[in-house]
N, C-alpha and C positions, 0 to 999 in steps of 0.2 A: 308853188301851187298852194291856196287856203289846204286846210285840214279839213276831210271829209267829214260831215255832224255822225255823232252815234246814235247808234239807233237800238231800241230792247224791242225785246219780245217776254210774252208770258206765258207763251206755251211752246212746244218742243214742234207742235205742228206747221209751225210759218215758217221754219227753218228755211223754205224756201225762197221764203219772201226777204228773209234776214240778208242768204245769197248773193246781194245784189253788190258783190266786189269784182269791179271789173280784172276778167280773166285778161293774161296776158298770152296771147298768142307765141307760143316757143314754137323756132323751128326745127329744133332736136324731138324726138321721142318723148321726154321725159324731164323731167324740172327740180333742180337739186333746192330741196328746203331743211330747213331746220326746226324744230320743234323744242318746246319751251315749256314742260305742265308743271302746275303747280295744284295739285287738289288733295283732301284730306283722304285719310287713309282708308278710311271706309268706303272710298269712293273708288271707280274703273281708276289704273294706273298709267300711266304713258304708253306703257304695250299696247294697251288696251285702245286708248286712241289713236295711235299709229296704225294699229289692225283695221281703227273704223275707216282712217284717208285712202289705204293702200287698196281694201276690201271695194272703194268703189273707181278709183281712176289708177291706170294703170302709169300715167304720169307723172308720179309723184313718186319721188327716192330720195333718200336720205344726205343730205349734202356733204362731201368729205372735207375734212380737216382744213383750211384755207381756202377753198370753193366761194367763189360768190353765190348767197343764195337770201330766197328771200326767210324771215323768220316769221316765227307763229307763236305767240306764248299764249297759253292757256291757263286760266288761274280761276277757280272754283270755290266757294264759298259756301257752305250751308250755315244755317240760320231758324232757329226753330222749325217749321215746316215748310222753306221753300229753301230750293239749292239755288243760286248764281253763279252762273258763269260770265266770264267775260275773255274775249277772241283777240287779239291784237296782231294785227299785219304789218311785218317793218319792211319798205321794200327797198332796197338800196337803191334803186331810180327811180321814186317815188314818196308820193309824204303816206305816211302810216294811216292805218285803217280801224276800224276799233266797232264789235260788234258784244251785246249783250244777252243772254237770252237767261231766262228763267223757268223753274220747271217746281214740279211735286219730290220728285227721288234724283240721285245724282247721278241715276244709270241715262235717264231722261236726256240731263241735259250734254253728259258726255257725247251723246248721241248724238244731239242736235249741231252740237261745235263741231265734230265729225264730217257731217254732210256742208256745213259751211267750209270749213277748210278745205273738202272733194272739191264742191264746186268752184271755189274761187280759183284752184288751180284749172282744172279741167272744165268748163261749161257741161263738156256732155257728161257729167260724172254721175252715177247711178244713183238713184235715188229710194230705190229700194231699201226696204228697213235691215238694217245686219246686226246678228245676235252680237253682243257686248260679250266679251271673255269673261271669266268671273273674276270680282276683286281680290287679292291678295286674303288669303285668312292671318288673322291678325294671333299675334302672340297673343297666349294668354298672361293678364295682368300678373304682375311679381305681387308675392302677398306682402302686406304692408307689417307682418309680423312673422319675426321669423320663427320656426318652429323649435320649439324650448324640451329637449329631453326630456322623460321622463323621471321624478325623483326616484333612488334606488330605494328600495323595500325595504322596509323598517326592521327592526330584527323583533321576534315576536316578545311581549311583554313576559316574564317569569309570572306564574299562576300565585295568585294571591294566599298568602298563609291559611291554613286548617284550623279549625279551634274544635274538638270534640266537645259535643254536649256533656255539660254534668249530668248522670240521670242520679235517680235517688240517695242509691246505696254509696255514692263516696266519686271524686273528682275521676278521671279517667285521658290521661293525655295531658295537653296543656291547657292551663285554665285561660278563661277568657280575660282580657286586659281590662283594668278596670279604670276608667279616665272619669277624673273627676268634674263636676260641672262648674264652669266658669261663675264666679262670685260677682253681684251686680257692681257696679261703680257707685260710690257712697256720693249721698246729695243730702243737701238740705232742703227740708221740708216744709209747709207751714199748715197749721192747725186750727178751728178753731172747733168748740162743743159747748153744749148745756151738761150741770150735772144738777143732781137733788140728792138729800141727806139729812144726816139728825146728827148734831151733837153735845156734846156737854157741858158743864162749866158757865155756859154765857147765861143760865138762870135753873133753876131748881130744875131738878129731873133734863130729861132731854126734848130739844124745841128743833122742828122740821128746819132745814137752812135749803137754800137756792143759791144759783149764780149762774155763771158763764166763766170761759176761758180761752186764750187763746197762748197757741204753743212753737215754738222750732227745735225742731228736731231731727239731727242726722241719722238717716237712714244706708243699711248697706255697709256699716262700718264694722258689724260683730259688736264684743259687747262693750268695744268704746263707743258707743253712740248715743251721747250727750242728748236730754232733752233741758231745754229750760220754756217754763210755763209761767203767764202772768192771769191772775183768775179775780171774781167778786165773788162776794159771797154775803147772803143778808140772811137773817133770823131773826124771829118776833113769837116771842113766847103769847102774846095774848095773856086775858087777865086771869090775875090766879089770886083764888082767895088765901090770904096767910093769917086769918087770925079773926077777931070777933069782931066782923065789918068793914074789914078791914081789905083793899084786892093791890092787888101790885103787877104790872107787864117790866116785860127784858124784851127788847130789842137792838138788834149788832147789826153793824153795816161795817165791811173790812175787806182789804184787799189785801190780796196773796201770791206771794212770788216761792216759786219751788223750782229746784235745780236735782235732775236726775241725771247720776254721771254715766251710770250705765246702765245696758239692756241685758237682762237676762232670759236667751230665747227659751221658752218650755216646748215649743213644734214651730212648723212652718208660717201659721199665723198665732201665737199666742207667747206671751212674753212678759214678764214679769220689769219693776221700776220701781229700786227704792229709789226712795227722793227724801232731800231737806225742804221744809219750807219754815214761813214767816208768814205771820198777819200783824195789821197791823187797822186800827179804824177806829173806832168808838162803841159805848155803851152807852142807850139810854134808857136809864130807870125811873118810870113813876111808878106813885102810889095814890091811894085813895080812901081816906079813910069814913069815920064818921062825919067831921065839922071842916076838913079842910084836906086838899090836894097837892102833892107838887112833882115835879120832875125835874132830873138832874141826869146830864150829859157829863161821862167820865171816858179818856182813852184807854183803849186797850192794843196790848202789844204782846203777842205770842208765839216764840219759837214751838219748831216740834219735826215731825219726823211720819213720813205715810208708807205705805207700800201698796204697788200699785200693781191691777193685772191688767193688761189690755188685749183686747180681741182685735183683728183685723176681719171685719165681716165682708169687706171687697179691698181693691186694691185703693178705696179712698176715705173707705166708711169704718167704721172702729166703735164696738163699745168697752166700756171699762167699769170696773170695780174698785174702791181703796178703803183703806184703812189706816188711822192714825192715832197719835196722841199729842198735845200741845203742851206747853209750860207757859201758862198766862203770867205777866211779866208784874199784873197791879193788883193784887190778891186784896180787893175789893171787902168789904162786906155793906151789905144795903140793909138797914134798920127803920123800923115806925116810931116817933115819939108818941108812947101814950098817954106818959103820966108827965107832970114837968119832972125829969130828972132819968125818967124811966123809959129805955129803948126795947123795942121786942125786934129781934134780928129776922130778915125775914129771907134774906140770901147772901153767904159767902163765897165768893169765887175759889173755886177749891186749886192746890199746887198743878195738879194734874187733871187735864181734860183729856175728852177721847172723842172720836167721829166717823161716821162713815159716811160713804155718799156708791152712785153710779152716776154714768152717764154716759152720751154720745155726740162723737166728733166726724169731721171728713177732715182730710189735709187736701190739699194742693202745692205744688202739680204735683 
């Protein structure tokens, strides 16, 4: 015989309509089947449907061991918000059957498969609604961590050492620790500033001088901390009368290198720097007399020796003080012809000079 077509349903209410497997007339009492569920756990269980067939025909029992009977599998599906089920009828003197129904909950559709498998054995099987058993209450979930003791109690910390106050009259107890403060890590630095000043030797009396400088200098070292400084420096006496009409200027232009080996701190910002230095540039001398002029370009070259104070007035800014003396190297003298034969001397560069200046720097970084 063809295979009968399946047929769905989408509500739990046509179940009777779904019904439509022809019943087999037994001529015994009662009709040995087998049953076959397959649905998720959350759902009515086998009891559960075996309660709904037995609840409405009294012809239907359970088929024993070797028995010819016919079978019934049940197999339930849920799926986001609808359940399926689907019926299948194996009959051993017949071709198989196959019904689908669909519902909202899976109590629904248990239901429905229920009253289809009543009627198909029994036509007159009741159709009255029968409460559903409840479903199995489900273990509760194993925790996906297990639970981890407690760590044992720490043993309590020993109470921090005591230090009595000094008060006036004299120490009492133990004195307090005295820990020294960590000494910066030494760097090198770099410098540069203006200074101004006066000094000697480069023409009679003493003539304002200028310049600039720029310096490296190790910081953070205590008092080996090396400066070495390269600087200009220019002066211009302007015109000076030396005699009967007679005017004369000095102007120097020289550069100066000075090496300081070490720092002598006096406080936290102030600090002392002997240094050596050298210049080293030119002299130029005119004069100007009654009937005739001239000028004359002479080197000059002069060790010497300064001492220096410097201020740190922020951690970039600095002024300074110094003081020196020089050994000019061309102990010069500059003379006017007055008479033919006759010189009137109008400036000798003396052995020993001497200078001071101030001034202001920043270093970086």
């Amino acid at each position: 015989m063809p295979a009968r077509p399946e047929r769905r349903s989408r509500a739990p209410a046509l179940a009777l309509a779904l019904a439509l497997v022809p019943a087999r007339a037994a001529a015994a009492d009662s009709e040995p089947i087998r049953i076959v569920f397959h649905a998720p756990a959350a759902c009515p269980d086998e009891a559960a449907f075996t309660a709904q067939v037995t609840a409405r025909t009294a012809r239907a029992r359970i088929a024993a061991a070797g028995e010819v009977a016919r079978t019934f599998t049940i197999s339930i599906t849920a799926r986001e918000a609808r359940t399926r089920g689907t019926l299948r009828i194996d009959d051993p003197a017949g071709s198989p059957a196959t019904r689908v129904v669909s519902g909202v909950t899976c109590e629904e559709v248990v239901s429905a498969l229920g009253l289809i498998t009543a009627l198909a054995i029994d036509p007159r099987a009741s159709t009255a609604p029968t409460p559903l058993a409840p479903a199995p209450a489900l273990p509760p979930p194993a925790s996906p961590i297990a639970p981890v003791a407690p760590p044992p109690p720490r043993p309590p910390l020993p109470p921090p050492p005591r230090y009595d106050a000094l008060p006036w009259w004299g120490p009492v107890g133990e004195p307090l620790p005295v820990i020294p403060a960590p000494s910066p890590e030494p760097r090198w630095r770099l410098a540069w500033g203006l200074r101004a000043g006066a000094a000697s030797a480069v023409a009679p009396g003493w003539v304002v001088t200028y310049g600039g400088f720029a310096e490296v200098a190790r910081s953070g070292g205590g008092v080996l901390s090396p400066v070495i400084r390269l600087g200009y420096l220019h002066a211009d006496s302007g015109w000076l009368a030396v005699g009967d009409g007679h005017q004369a200027s000095f102007a120097i232009s020289a550069g100066r290198v000075e090496a300081c080996p070490v720092r002598l701190e006096l406080s936290a910002t102030l600090a002392a720097y002997p240094c050596a230095l050298f210049d080293a540039g030119a002299v130029q001398a005119s004069g100007v007399g009654k009937k005739y002029g001239a000028t004359h370009l002479v080197a000059w070259a002069a060790p010497g020796a300064v001492a220096r104070l410097g201020w740190d007035v922020l951690d970039r800014v600095f002024v300074e003080a110094e003081g020196g003396v020089n050994f000019p190297l061309f102990p010069d003298t500059f003379s006017f012809t007055t008479l033919p034969g006759m010189l009137q001397a109008v400036h000798t560069v003396p052995a020993v000079g001497g200078f001071f200046a101030g001034g202001v720097g920043t270093r970086f970084p």
